[in-house]
C-alpha positions in Angstrom: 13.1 -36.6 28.1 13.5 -35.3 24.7 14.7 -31.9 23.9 12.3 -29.7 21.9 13.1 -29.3 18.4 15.0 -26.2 17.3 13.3 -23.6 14.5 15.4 -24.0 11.3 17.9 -21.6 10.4 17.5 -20.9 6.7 14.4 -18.9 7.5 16.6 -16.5 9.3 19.5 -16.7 6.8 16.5 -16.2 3.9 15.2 -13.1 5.0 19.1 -11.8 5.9 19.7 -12.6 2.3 16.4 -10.9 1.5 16.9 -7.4 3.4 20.7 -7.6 1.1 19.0 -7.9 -2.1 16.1 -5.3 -1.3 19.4 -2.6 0.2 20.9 -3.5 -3.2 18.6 -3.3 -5.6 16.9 0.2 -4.1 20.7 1.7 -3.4 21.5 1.3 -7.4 18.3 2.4 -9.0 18.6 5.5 -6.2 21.7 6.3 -7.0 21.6 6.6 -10.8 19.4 7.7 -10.1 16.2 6.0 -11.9 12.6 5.2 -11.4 10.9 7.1 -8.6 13.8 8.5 -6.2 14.1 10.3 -9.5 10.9 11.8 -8.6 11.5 12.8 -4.4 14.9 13.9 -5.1 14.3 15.9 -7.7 11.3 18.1 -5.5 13.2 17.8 -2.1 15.8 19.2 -4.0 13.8 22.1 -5.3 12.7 22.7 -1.5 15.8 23.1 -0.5 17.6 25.3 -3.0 14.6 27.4 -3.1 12.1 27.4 -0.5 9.3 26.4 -2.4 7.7 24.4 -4.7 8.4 24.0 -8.7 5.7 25.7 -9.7 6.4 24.4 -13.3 3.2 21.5 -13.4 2.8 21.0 -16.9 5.0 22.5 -19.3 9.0 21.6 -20.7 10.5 18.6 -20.5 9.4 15.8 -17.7 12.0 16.7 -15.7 11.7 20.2 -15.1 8.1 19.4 -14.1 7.2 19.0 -10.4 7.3 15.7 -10.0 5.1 15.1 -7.2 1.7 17.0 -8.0 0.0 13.7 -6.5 1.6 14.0 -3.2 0.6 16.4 -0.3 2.7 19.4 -0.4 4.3 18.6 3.1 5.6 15.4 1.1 8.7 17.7 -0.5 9.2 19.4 2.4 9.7 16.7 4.4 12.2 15.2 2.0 13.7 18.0 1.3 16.8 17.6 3.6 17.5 14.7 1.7 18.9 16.9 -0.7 21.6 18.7 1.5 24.6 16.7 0.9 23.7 15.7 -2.4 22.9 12.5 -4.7 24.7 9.7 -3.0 24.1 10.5 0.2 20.6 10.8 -0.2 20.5 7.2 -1.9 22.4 6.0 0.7 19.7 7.6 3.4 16.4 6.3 1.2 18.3 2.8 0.6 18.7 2.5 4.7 15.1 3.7 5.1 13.8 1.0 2.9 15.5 -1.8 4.9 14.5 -0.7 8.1 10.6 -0.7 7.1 11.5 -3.5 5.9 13.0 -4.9 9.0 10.2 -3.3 10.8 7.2 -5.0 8.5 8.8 -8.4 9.4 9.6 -8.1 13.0 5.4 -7.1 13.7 4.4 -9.7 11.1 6.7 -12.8 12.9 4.3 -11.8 16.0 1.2 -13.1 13.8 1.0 -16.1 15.8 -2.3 -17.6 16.1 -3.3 -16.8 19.6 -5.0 -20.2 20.5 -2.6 -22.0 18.9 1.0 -20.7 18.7 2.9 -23.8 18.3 5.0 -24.6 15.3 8.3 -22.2 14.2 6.8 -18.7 13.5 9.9 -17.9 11.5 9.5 -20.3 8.5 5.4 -19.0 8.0 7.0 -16.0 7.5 10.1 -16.9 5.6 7.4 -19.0 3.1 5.1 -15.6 2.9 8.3 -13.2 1.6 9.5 -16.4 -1.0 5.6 -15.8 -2.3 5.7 -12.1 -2.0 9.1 -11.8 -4.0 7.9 -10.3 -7.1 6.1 -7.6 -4.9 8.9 -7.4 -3.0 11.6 -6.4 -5.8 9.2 -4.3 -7.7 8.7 -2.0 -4.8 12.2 -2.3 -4.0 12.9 -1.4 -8.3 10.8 1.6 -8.3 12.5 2.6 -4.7 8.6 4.5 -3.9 7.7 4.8 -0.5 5.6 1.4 -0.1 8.1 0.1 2.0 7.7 2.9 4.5 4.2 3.2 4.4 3.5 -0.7 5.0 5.7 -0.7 8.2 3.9 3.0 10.0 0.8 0.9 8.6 1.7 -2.3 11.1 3.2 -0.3 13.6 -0.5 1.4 14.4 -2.1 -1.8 14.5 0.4 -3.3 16.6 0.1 -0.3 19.1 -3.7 -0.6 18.9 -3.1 -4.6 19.8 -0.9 -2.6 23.1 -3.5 -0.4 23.3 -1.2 2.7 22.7 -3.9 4.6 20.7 -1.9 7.7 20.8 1.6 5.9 19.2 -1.1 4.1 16.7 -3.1 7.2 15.9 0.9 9.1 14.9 2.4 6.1 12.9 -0.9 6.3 11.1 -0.7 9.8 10.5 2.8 9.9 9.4 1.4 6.9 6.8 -1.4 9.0 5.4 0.5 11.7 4.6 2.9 10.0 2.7 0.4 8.0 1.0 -2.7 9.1 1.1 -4.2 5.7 0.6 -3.9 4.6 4.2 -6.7 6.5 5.1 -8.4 3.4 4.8 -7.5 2.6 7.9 -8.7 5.9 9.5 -12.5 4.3 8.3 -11.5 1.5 10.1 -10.6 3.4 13.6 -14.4 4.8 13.2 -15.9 1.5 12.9 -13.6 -0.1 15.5 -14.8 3.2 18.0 -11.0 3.7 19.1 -12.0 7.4 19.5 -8.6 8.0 21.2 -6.7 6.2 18.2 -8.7 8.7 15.9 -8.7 11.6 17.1 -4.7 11.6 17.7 -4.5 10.1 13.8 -6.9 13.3 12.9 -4.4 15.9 14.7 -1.3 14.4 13.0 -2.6 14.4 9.6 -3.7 18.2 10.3 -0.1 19.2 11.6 1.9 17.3 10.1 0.4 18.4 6.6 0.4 22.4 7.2 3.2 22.8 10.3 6.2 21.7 7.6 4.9 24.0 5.3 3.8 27.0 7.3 7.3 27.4 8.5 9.0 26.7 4.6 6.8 28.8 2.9 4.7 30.9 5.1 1.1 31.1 5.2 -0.3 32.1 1.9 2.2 30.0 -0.2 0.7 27.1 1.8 -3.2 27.7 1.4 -2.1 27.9 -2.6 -0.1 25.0 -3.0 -3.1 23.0 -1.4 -5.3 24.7 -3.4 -3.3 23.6 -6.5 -2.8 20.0 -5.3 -6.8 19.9 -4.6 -7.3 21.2 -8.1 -4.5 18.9 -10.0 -6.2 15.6 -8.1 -9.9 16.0 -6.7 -10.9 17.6 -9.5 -8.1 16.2 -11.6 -6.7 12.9 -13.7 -6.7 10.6 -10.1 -10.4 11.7 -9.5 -11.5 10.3 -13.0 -9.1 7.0 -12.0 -6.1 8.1 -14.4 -8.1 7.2 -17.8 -7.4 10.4 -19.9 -6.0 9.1 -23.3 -3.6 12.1 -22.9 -1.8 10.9 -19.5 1.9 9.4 -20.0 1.6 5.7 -21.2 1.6 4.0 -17.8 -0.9 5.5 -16.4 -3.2 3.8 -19.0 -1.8 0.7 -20.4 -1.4 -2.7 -18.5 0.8 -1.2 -16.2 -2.3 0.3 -14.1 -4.3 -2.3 -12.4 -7.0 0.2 -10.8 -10.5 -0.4 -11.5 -10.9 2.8 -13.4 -8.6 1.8 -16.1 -9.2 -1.6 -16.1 -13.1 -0.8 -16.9 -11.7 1.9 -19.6 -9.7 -1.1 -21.8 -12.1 -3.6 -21.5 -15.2 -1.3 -22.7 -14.1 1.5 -25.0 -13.5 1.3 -28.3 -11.2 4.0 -28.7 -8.6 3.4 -26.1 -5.2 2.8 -27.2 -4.7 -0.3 -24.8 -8.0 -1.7 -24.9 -7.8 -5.4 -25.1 -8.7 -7.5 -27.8 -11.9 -9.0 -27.1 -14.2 -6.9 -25.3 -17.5 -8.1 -23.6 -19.0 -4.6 -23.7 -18.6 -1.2 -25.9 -19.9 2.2 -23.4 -19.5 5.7 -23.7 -17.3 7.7 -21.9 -20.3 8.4 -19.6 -21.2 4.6 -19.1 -17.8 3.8 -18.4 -17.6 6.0 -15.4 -21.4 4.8 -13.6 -19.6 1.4 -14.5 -16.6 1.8 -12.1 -18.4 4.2 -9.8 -20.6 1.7 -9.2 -18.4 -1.1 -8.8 -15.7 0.8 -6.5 -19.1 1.4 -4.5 -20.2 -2.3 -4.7 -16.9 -2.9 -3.1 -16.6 -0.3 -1.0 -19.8 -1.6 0.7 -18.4 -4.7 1.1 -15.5 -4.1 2.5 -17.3 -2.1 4.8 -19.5 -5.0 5.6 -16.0 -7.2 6.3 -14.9 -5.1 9.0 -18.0 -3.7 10.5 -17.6 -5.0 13.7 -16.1 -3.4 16.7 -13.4 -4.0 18.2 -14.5 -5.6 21.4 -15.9 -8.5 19.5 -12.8 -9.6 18.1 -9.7 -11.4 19.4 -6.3 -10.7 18.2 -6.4 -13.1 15.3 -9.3 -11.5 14.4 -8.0 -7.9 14.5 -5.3 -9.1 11.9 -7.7 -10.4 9.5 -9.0 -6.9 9.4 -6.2 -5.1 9.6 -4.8 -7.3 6.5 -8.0 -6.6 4.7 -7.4 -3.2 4.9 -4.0 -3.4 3.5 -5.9 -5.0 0.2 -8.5 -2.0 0.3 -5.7 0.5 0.5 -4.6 -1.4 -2.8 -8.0 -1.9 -4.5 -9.5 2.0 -4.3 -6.1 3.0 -5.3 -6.5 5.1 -8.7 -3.1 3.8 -9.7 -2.5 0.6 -9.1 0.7 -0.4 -10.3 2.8 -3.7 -9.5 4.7 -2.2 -6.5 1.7 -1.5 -4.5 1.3 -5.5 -4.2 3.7 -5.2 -1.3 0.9 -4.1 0.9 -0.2 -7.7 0.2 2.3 -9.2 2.7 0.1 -9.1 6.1 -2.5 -11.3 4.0 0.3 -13.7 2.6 1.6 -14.3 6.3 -2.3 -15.5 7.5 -2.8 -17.3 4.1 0.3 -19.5 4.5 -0.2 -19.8 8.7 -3.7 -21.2 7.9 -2.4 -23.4 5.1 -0.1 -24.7 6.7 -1.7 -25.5 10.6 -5.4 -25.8 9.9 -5.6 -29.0 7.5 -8.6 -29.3 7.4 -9.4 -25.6 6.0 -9.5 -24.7 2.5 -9.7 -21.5 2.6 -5.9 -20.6 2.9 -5.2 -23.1 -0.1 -7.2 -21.2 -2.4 -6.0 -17.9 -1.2 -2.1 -19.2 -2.0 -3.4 -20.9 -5.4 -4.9 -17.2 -5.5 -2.2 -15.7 -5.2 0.4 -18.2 -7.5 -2.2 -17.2 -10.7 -2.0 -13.6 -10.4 2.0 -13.6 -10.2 2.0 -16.3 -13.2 -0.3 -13.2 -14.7 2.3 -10.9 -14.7 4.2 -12.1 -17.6 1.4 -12.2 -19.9 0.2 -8.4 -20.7 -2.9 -9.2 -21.4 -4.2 -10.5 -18.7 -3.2 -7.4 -16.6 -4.8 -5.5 -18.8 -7.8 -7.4 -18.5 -7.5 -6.6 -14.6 -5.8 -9.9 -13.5 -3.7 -8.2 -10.4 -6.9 -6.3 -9.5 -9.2 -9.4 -9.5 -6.8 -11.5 -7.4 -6.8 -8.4 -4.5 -10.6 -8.7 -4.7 -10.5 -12.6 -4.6 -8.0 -12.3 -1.6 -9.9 -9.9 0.6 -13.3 -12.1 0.4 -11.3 -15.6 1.2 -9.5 -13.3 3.9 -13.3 -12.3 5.1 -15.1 -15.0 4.6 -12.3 -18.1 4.8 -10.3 -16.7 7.8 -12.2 -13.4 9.4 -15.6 -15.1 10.3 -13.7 -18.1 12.2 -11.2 -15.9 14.2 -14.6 -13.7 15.2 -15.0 -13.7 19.0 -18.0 -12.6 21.1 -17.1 -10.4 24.3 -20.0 -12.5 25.8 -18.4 -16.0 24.9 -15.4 -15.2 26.7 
């Protein structure tokens, strides 16, 4: 009788290699400190020192700005005893945090097996998945944001709701929205899936752990302003308009930002100082707005539509689809989409390459990887990301995710 074949190692040695690089890479842009550490150190620091928010939003130099009036106020506070022993240590502390999302990310995603079919070494559809997702990888890992973090709280509620732990799913995602904002996504999809429980302990968390933090640091009428001034500086700010004034710093508005807003601005107005070279239509500042109103509605609608069902008509492959599509939507409706948030794209990479690589006779996965390959040949060529090639490809994902992978892994309570 023959002995069953053993998984390979590299994958193992690969993604031990990988979690190195990613420790490496986020310690020594922390501890410079550069990109977007810069940012969280610099208001946890403030916090700390003195018990309250820079209130300096706009004027001076960059860095005596706050630097993070797009974040929740309960964001600094949080952070802020980063700042206690200083720099290094605080680098040290964000570099560890990134690996152990990261650690946490891949352990839920190596449990993506395919329920009625599990056979064939787990670790090398995942191993493949990261080699694909490598220049996501390193640019979230470059600008050391929290994308890392958010992705793993992100998987860590699904895989409780998989447990059915809705209280532990309903706090990871909490603790993601709060950070991020952009994982409320998800909270939509609680609502349509009818795990009440799920929501209503995701509800609470976001409510305490957004004005507890700062009730204690800065008592109660510091808070209600500071919200006020964050509601003020984005809902009726830059982020509501999808970062498009010509007066924002340069990446807001060049190639840089993938979200629909801007894309829309450079490819239809005349006067934008990154608009590409050839456009197919000239709008007012007015038209340009219905344009991508519409058009984030269109596909709001439909990715409404591509997780619509509840969740006791789906099966745990199922379940993922969704969950993956969600990832993409928290991507898509972001109103700044730069190159680090493709991270998030790493639940749909795992079920592209599973389905290329076990179900032969499916195309679907193939075009989502040949998807995939042309946007991250795009990203050496500006103009195509200005022309919204990073955005397209998320779009193009989430339908061969819905329509390729999601309608086949559907299963009826009825049929079982």
């Amino acid at each position: 009788m023959s002995e069953p074949a053993r998984s390979p190692r590299w994958p193992l040695v690969g993604m031990a290699l990988l979690l190195l690089a990613v420790a490496a890479v986020s310690y020594f842009r922390a501890r410079v400190p550069r990109y977007d550490f810069h940012h969280f150190f610099g208001d946890a620091r403030y916090v700390w020192e003195h018990g309250e928010l820079n209130p300096n939003l706009s004027s001076g130099l960059p860095e005596e700005r706050r630097q993070l009036p797009f974040y929740l106020p309960a964001v600094a506070v949080l952070l802020a005893p980063l700042a206690a022993f200083g720099l290094q240590p605080a680098a040290v502390v964000w570099c560890l945090g990134h690996v152990l999302a990261l650690v946490c990310t891949l352990k839920v995603l190596a449990g993506w097996r395919e329920v009625d079919r599990p056979r064939g070494p787990p670790r090398v559809i995942l191993a493949l998945a990261c080699i694909l997702g490598l220049p996501a990888i390193y640019e979230a890992a470059r600008f050391n944001q929290l994308s890392f973090i958010v992705l793993a709280l992100v998987l860590a509620s699904v895989a409780a709701l998989e447990k059915d732990r809705p209280a532990r799913a309903g706090i990871w995602l909490g603790l993601a929205t709060i950070l991020k904002l952009l994982p409320a996504v998800f909270g939509v999809w609680l609502i349509l899936k009818r795990k009440w429980a799920a929501l209503g302990v995701y509800v609470a968390t976001c409510i305490l752990v957004a004005t507890l933090p700062c009730l204690l640091t800065f008592g109660p009428q510091r808070t209600l302003d500071y919200h006020r001034e964050w509601w003020a500086y984005n809902v009726r700010g830059a982020p509501a308009q999808g970062m498009t004034d010509p007066a924002l710093r340069e990446h807001f508005i060049d190639h840089r930002n993938q979200a629909l807003a801007a894309v829309v601005e450079r490819l239809t107005s005349p006067d934008h100082p990154y608009r590409v070279t050839w456009q197919p239509l000239q709008l007012d500042t007015s038209a340009r707005r219905w344009v991508a109103r519409l058009t984030t509605l269109l596909l709001a609608v439909g990715w409404l539509w591509a997780v619509r069902r509840p969740w006791r008509r789906l099966n745990v492959d199922a379940v993922r689809v969704e969950a993956a599509t969600c990832a993409l939507a928290m991507v898509i409706f972001a109103p700044l989409l730069r190159q680090y948030y493709l991270v998030w794209t790493l639940p749909a990479l795992v079920l592209l390459v599973r389905g290329a690589a076990r179900n032969r006779g499916q195309m679907a996965p193939r075009v989502g990887v040949v998807i995939w390959l042309i946007g991250m040949a795009a990203w050496v060529w500006p103009a195509a990301r200005a022309s919204g090639a990073h955005l397209l490809m998320l779009v193009a994902l989430a339908v061969v995710l819905t329509l390729g992978l999601g309608r086949r892994r559907e299963t009826m309570a009825a049929a079982k």
